[in-house]
C-alpha positions, 0 to 999 in steps of 0.5 A: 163889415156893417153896411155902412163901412161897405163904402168904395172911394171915387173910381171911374166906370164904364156904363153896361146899361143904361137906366132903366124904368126903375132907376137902377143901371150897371157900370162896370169899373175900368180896371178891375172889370167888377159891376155895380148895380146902381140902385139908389142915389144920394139925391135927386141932383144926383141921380139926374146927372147919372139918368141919361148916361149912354151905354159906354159912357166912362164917368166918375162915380163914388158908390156905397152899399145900398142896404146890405143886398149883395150887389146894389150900389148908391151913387153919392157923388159924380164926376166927369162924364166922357161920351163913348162916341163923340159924335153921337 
């Protein structure tokens, strides 16, 4: 399978860590439990809507390979993001 066959359909994610000072997070997908390490994006409006996710956040996301690393994840769309705590 190329790369760019290495596309997932749209799936909603839970946040495991938050955006780092190198762009990249972790989700991990309601359901199935796998991770994703998110480190690149489709584009900078992108990547601002997904950059200030907490932890436990749950959110929408379309994700593709990035490159053919084993686990490095582009965004390319983002849906509705629900908060962990509706309080926070």
């Amino acid at each position: 399978m190329s790369a760019a066959d290495s596309g997932k359909t749209g799936s909603t994610y839970i946040v495991e860590a938050e955006m780092n000072e190198y762009d990249a997070f972790v989700v991990r997908e309601q359901g199935t439990n796998a991770t994703y390490q998110i480190v690149a994006y489709g584009d900078e409006d992108l990547r601002d809507r997904v950059a200030d996710l907490p932890s436990g956040a749950t959110v929408g996301l379309r994700l593709r390979r990035a490159g053919l690393r084993a686990n490095a994840w582009e965004v390319t769309g983002a849906g509705s993001v629900s908060s962990a705590d509706a309080n926070a």
